[in-house]
C-alpha positions in Angstrom: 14.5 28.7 -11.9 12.2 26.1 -12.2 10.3 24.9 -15.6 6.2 24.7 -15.8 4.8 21.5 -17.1 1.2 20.2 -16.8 0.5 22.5 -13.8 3.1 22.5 -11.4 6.9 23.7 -11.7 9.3 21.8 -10.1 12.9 23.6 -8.3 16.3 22.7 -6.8 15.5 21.4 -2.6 17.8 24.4 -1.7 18.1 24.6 1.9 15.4 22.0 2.9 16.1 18.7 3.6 14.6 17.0 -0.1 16.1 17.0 -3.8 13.3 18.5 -5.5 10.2 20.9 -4.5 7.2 20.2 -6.5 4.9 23.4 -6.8 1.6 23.4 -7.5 -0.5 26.1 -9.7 -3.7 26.0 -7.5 -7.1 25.0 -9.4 -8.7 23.3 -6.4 -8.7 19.9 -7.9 -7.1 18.5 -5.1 -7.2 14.7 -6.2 -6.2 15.5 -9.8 -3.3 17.7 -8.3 -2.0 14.8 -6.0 -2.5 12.2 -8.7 -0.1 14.4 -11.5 2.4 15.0 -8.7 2.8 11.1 -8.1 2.9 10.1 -11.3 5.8 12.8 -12.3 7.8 11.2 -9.3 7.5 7.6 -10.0 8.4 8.8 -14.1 11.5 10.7 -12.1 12.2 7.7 -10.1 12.0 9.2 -6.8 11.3 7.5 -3.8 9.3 9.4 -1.5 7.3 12.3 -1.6 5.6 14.3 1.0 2.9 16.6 0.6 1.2 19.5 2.8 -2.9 19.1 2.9 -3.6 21.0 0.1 -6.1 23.5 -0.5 -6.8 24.2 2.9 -5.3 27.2 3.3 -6.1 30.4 1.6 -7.4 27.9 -1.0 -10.2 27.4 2.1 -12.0 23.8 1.2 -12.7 21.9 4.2 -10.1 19.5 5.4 -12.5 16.5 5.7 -13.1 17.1 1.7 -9.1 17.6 1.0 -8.6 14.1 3.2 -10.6 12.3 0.6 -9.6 13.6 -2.7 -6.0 13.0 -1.3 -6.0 9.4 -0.2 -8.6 8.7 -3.0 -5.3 9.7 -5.0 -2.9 7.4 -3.6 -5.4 4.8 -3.0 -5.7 5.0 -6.6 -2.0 5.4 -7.8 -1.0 2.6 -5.4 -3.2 -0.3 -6.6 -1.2 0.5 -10.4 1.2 -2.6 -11.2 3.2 -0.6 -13.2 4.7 1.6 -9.9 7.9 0.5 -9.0 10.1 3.4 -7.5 8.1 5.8 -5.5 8.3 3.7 -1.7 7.1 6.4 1.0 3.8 8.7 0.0 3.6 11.1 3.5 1.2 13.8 4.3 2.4 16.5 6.5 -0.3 18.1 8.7 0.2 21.4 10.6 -3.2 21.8 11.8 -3.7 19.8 14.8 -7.9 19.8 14.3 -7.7 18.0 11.3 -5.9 14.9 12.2 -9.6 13.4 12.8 -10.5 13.8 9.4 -7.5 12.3 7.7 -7.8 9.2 10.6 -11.6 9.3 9.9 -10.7 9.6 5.7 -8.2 6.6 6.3 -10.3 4.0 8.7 -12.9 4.3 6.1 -10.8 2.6 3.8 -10.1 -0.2 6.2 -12.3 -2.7 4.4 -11.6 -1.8 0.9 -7.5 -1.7 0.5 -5.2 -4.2 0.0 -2.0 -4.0 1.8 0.0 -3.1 -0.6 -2.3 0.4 -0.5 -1.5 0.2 3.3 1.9 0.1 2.7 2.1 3.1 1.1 -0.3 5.6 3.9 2.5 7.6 6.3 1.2 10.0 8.3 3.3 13.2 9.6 2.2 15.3 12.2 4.1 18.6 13.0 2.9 21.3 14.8 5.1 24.4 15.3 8.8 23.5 13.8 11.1 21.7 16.2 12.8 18.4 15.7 12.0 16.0 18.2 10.2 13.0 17.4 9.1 9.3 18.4 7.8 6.6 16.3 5.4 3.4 16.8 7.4 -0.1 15.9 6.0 -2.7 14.1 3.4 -5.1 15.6 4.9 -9.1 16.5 2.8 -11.2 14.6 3.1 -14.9 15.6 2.6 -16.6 12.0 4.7 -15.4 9.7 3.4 -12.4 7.5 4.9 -9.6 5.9 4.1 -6.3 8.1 3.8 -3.3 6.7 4.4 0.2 9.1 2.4 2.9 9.7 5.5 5.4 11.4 3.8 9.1 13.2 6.4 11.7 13.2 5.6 13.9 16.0 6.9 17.3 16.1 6.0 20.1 19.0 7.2 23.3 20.5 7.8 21.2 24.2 7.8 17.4 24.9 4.7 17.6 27.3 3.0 18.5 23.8 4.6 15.6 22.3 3.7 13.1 24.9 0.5 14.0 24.6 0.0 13.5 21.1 1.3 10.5 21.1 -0.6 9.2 24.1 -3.5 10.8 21.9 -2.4 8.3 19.0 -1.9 5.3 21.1 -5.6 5.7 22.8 -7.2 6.0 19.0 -5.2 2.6 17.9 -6.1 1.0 21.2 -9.9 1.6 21.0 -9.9 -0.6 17.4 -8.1 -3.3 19.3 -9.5 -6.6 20.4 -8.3 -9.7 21.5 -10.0 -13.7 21.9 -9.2 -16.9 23.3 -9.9 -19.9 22.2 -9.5 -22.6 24.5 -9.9 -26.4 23.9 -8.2 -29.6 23.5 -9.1 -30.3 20.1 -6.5 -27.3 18.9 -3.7 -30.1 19.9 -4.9 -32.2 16.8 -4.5 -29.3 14.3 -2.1 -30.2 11.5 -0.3 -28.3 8.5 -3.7 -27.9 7.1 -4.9 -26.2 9.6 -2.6 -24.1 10.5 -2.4 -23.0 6.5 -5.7 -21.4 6.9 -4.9 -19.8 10.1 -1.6 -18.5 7.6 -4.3 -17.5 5.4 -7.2 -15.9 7.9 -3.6 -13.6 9.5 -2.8 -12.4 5.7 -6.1 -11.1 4.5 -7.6 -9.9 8.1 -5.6 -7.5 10.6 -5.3 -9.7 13.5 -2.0 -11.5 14.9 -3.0 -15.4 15.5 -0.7 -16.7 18.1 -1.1 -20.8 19.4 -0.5 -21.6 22.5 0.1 -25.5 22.4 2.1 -25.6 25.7 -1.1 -24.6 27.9 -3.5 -26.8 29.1 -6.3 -26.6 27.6 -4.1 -25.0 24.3 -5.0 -22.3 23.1 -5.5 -19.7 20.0 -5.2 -16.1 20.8 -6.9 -13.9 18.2 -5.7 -9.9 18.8 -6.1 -6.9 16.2 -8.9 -5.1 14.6 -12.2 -6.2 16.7 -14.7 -6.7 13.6 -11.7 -9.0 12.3 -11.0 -10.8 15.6 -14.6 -11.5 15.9 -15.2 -13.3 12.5 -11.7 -15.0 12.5 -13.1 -16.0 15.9 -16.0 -18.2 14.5 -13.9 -19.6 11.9 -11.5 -20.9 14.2 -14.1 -22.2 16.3 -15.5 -23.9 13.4 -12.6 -25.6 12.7 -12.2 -26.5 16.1 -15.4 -28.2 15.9 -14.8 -30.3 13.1 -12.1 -31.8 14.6 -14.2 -32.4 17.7 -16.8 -34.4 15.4 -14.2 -36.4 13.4 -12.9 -37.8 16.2 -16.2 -38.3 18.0 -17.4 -40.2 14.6 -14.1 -42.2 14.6 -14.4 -43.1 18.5 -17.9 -44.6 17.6 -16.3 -46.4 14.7 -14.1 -48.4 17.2 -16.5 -48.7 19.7 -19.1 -50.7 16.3 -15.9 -52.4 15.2 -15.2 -54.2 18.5 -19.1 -55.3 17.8 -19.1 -56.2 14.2 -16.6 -56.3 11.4 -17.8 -56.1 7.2 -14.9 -57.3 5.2 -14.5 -57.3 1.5 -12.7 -60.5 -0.8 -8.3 -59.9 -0.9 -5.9 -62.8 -2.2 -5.9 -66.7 -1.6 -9.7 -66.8 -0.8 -8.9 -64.8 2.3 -11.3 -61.6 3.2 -10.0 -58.0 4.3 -11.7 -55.8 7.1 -13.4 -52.4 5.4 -11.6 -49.2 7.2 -13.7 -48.2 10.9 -15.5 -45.5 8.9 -16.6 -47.4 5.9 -17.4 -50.4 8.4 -19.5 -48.0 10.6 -21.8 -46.7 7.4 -22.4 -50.5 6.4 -23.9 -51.0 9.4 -25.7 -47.9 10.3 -27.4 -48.7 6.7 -28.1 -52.2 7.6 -29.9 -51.2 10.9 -31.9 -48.2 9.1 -32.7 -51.1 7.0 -31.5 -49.4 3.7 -31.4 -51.3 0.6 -28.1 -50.3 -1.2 -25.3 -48.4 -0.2 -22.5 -47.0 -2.2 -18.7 -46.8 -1.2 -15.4 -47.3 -2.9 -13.2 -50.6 -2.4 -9.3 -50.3 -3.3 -10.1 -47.1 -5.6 -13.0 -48.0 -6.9 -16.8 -47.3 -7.1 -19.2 -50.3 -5.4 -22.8 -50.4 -4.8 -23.7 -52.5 -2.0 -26.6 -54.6 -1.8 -28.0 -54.8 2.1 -29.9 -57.8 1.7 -27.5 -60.1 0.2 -24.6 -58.3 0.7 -23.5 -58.5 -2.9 -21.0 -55.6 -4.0 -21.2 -54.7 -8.0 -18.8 -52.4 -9.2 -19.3 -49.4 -12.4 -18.5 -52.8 -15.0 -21.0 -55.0 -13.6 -18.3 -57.1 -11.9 -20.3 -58.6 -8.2 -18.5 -59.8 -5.2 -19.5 -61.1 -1.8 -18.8 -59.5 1.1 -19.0 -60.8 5.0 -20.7 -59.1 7.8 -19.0 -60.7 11.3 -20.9 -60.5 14.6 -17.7 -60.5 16.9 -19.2 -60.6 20.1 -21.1 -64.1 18.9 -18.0 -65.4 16.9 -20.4 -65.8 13.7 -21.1 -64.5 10.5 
């Protein structure tokens, strides 16, 4: 015999295939119901848990409601800190008609879970006993990321049933699927930095970011969740541009420093050449015909002086610098 506490009374497994049963005194508080039950598991230490859809039977509420009080349960229970031993929460659903609300009750939560709420959402269907099932493997993601499984069990009274449903599940995952390409040369330039954020885009958006280096023109292949594809998509291209303008403004500072060369004072009265960049702002403010321009010199702060091309530093300190016309080999 079993002993009551705070609403349910838990017995032996006996012949099923689990340690303990968990029974519920029905008060059609479904979320409070679901919420007690996990919380006496994880104080028992037990690792998974699987629960019927409650209150849908002679209980009679509407499964669409049941789907929401549930997951608002483990939603709720999973984002805790303090959990530690309860791994696996399933829901076992006989009735074939409401697996749309419990996909419905879980896409909503899409944009508002973390993945370690993710983590935790199995979802069983069985339909009329039997033991037959298949399962979906885990998705190959490119840059490396943790992946957490969603596994179907799927039950049914012939394997033509069972192929179905699982052609049925396949088709509902495929229609949230997307997948861009991003072709251009400038992806060959991307460094560590870049490919951090890409780390960074593939942990907190459901897509798989793959780079294709070896093609020509490389590539970036964006595939998972279209809304997440899409603005991953203009964030890569962003970055793609970037690159495309640093190098455009550093193939123009070449181009000006085959022209003309500023150089600052360095040792034994010789003068040093300012880097292309800095060298192409001095003169694109000389020919706007600017007065003062500020940059830095060997770590520190300089305002420049257009006119008489005197540099004075944050203490007052002045020093000369020379602006060399190289195709006219004069100053």
């Amino acid at each position: 015999a079993g002993q009551y506490q705070n609403g349910f009374i838990t017995t032996r497994g006996g012949n099923l295939l689990c340690s303990k049963i968990i029974h519920l005194i029905t008060n059609n508080q479904v979320k409070s119901q679901v919420s007690k039950v996990l919380h006496e598991c994880e104080r028992k230490m037990y690792k998974s848990v699987a629960f019927p859809a409650i209150g849908t039977g002679q209980a009679g509420q509407s499964s669409a409601k049941v789907a929401d009080e549930m997951l608002d349960a483990v939603v709720e229970f999973a984002r805790q800190k303090s959990v530690q031993h309860l791994q696996t929460i399933k829901i076992v659903i006989f009735q074939t008609n409401m697996l749309t609300d419990f996909y419905e009750s879980m896409k909503k939560r899409e944009d508002s879970d973390s993945s370690t709420v993710e983590s935790w959402l199995s979802v069983l269907k069985y339909f009329f006993g039997g033991r037959k099932q298949s399962s979906e493997k885990k998705k190959f993601m490119i840059l490396e990321k943790k992946v957490h499984l969603v596994t179907f069990q799927i039950c049914g009274e012939s394997q033509e049933k069972v192929d179905a449903t699982e052609s049925w599940i396949k088709d509902l995952i495929l229609k949230e699927q997307f997948e861009n390409t991003i072709s251009d040369e400038a992806i060959e330039s991307f460094d560590e930095t870049h490919i951090a954020i890409l780390e960074g885009l593939q942990r907190v958006k459901q897509v798989t970011i793959q780079i294709l280096n070896e093609l020509s023109p490389p590539q970036i292949k964006i595939s998972g969740i279209s809304r997440d594809v899409c603005s991953v998509s203009l964030e890569v291209k962003e970055m793609v541009q970037q690159i495309k303008s640093t190098e455009e403004e550093q193939s123009k500072a070449e181009l000006l420093h085959n022209l003309v060369e500023w150089r600052y004072p360095g040792s034994n009265n010789s003068f040093v050449a300012f880097d292309k960049l800095t060298n192409m702002q001095l003169e694109h403010a000389k020919m706007a015909k600017k007065l003062h321009l500020n940059i830095r010199i060997k770590k520190k702060n300089y305002k420049v002086d257009l006119n008489t091309l005197k540099a004075t530093d944050d203490q007052g300190r002045t020093i000369n610098l020379q602006r060399v016309i190289k195709d006219e080999g004069k100053r």
